[in-house]
C-alpha positions in Angstrom: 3.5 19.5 -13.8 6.3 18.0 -15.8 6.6 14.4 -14.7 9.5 13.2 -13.8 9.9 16.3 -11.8 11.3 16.7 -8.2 9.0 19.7 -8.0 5.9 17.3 -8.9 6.5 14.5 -6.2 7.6 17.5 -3.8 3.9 19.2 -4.7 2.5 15.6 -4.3 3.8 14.4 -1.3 3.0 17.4 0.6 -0.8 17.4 -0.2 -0.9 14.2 0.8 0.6 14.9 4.2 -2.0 17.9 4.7 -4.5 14.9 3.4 -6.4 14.7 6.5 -6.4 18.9 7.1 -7.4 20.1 3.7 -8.7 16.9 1.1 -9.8 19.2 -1.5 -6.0 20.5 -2.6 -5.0 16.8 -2.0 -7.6 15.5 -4.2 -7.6 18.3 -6.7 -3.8 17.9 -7.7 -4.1 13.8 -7.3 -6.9 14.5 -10.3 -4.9 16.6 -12.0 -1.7 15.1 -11.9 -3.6 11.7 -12.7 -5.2 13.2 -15.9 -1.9 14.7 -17.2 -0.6 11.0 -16.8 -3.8 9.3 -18.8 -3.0 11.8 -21.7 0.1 11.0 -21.7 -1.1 8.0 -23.5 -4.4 8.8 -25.0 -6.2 12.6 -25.3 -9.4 12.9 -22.7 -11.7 15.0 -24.8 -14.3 12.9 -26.4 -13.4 10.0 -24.2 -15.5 7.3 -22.4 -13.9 7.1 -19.1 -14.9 5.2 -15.9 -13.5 6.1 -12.5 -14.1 3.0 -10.6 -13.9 3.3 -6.8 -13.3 7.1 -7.6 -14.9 8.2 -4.1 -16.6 11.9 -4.2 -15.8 12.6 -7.7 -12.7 14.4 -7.6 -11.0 12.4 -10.8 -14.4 12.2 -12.9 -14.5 15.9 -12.4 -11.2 16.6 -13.8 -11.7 14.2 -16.8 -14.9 16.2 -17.8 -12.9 19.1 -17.3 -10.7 18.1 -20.3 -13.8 16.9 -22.5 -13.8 13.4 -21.5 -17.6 12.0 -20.9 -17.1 10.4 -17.4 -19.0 8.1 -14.9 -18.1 7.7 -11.2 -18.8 4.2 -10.1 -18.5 4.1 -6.0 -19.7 1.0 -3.9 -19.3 3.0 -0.4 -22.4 5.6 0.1 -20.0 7.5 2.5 -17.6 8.0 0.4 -20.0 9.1 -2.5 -21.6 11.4 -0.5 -18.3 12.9 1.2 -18.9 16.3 -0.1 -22.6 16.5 1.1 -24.4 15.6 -2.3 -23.8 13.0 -4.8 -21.5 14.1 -7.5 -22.7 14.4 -10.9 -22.4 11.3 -12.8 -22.0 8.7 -9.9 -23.4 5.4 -9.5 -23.1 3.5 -6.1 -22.0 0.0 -7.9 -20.0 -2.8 -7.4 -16.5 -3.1 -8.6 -16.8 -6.6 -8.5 -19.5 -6.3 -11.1 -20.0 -3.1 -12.5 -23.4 -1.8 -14.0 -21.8 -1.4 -17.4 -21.7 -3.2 -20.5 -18.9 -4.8 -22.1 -15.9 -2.8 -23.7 -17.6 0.3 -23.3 -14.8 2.5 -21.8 -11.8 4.3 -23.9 -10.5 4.4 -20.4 -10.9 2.6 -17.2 -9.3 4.2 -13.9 -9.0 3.2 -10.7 -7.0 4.7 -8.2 -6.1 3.4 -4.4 -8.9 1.3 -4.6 -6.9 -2.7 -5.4 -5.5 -2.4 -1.6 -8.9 -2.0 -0.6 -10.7 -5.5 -2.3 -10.7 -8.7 -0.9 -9.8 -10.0 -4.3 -7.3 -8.1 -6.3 -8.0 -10.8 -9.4 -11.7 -10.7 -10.5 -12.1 -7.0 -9.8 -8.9 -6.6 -12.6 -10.7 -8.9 -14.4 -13.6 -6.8 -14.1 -12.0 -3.4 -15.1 -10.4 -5.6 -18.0 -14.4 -6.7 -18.9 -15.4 -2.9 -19.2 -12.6 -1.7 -21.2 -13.0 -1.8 -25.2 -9.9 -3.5 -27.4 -7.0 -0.7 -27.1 -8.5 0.6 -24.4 -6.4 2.1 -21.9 -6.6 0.8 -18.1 -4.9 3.5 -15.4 -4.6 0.9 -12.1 -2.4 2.6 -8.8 -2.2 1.4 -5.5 -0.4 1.2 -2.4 1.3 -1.7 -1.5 1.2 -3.1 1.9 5.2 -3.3 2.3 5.2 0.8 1.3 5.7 2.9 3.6 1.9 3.8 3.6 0.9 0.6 3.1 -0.6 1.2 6.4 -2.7 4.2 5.8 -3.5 5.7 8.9 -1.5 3.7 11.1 1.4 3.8 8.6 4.6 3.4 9.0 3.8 1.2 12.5 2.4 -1.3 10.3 5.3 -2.5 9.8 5.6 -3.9 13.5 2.2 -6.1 12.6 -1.5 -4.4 12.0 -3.3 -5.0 15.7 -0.5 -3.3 17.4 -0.8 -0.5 15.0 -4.2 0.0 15.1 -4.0 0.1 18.8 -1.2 2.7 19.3 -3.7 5.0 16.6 -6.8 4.2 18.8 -4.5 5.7 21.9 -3.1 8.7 20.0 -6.5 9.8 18.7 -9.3 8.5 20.7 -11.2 6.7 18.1 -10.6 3.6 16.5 -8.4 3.5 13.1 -10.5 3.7 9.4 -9.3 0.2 7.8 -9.3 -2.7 9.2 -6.8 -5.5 7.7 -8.6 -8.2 6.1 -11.8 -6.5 6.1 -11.0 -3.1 4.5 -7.5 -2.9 4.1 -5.6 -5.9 2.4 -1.9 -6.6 1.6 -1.7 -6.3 -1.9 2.3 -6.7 -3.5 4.0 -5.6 -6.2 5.4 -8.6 -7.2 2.8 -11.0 -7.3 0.6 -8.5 -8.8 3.3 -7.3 -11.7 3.6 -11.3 -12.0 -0.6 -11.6 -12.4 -0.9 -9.0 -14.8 2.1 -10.4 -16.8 0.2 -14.2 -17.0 -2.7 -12.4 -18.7 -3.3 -12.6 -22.3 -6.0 -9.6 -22.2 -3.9 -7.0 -21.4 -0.2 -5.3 -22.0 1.4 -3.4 -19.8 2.4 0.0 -21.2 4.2 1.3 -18.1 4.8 -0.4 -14.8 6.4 2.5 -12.2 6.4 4.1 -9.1 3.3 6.5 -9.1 5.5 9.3 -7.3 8.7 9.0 -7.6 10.9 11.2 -9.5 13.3 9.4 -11.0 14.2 5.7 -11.3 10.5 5.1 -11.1 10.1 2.5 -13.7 13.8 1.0 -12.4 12.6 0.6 -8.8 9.7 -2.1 -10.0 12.2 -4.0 -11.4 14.1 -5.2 -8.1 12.9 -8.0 -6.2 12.3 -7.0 -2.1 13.5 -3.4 -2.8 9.9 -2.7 -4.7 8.0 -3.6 -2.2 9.2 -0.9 -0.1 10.3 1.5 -2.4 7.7 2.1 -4.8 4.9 3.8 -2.2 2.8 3.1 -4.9 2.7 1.6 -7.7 1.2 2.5 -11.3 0.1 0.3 -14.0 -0.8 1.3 -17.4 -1.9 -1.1 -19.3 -3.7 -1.4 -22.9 -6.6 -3.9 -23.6 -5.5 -6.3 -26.2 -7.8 -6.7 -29.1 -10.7 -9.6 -29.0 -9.2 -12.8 -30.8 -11.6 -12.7 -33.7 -10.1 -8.7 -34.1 -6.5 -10.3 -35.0 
């Protein structure tokens, strides 16, 4: 799909409304989409990449799909194992420290995983750490203030997390997946655009709206608007080279 294209966030948006109903042609298109964005910036095929936090595999299956040598690190068995097997390739690991050695991967990619770590810092630091110099870095997330910052319980969210997760737990019978401050945690567009600017490891290539089809890379740029308006946002970001490498 060409991107920006109101025909690729239509496509988009409705898969992930039919999320819950049918994952696979959510997933699928996420992976695809997500790829066509990566090689936007750097070809797959021959490629190093690691999907950290990359679930059942969906992404690293798409990457080997375009030639790229790909390892699935997952820290949540469940989520490994959501297809019935383990997908091929996967590691249950850590994202806080990852099994890998430094500066290993051409690219790094994580996606809708920051919103779901305690500390949003050291696990950057950490997809930084595994990256080589040049490497490329593919970080999305969806921020608290977005209208599915919520997940699940999304948009009541917005009238404070406890009564939210207790108008899902009346409407379905069960008790809501994430859990603020234990699973779920308010991550910001702001402070985090501000973070990755203070670092002198990495540049950022592209700061945007993942979805949106137009004014995407605009909307990051306005204070208090971005936080809702973005739905979630997309880093790209290079690796700068090692000091001694200047």
């Amino acid at each position: 799909m060409k991107d920006p294209s109101l025909r690729r966030s239509a496509a988009l948006f409705t898969a992930f409304l039919r999320e819950q109903r049918d994952p696979e042609t959510c997933y699928r298109l996420l992976a695809r989409d997500a790829a066509d964005q990566v090689e936007r910036h750097v070809p797959l095929r021959g490629r190093t990449v690691l999907d950290v936090g990359g679930g059942s595999g969906h992404f690293s299956e798409e990457f080997r799909r375009r030639g790229a040598q790909a390892l699935l690190l997952e820290p949540d068995p469940r989520e490994l194992f959501a297809r019935g097997e383990r997908p091929p390739g996967a590691v249950l690991a850590d994202g806080y420290l990852l099994p890998v050695a430094d500066a290993v991967a051409d690219v790094t990619f994580s996606s809708n995983v920051l919103e779901h770590v305690a500390d949003p810092r050291t696990f950057l630091s950490e997809l930084v750490r595994v990256t080589r110099p040049g490497g490329l870095l593919y970080v999305a997330f969806t921020n608290w203030y977005s209208p599915w910052g919520g997940h699940e319980t999304a948009p009541w969210h917005y009238l404070g997390h406890e009564r939210a997760r207790a108008r899902y737990a009346r409407r379905h019978g069960r008790p809501a997946k994430h859990t603020l401050g234990d699973n779920l945690f308010a991550v910001h567009v702001g402070s985090t655009l501000r973070h990755v600017r203070s670092r002198d490891d990495v540049e950022i290539v592209a700061a945007r709206s993942r979805y949106w089809p137009f004014w995407a890379h605009a909307i990051t740029r306005v204070p208090v608007l971005r936080e809702i308006a973005t739905w979630n946002l997309l880093l790209i970001l290079r690796r700068c080279p090692h000091d001694d490498d200047h």
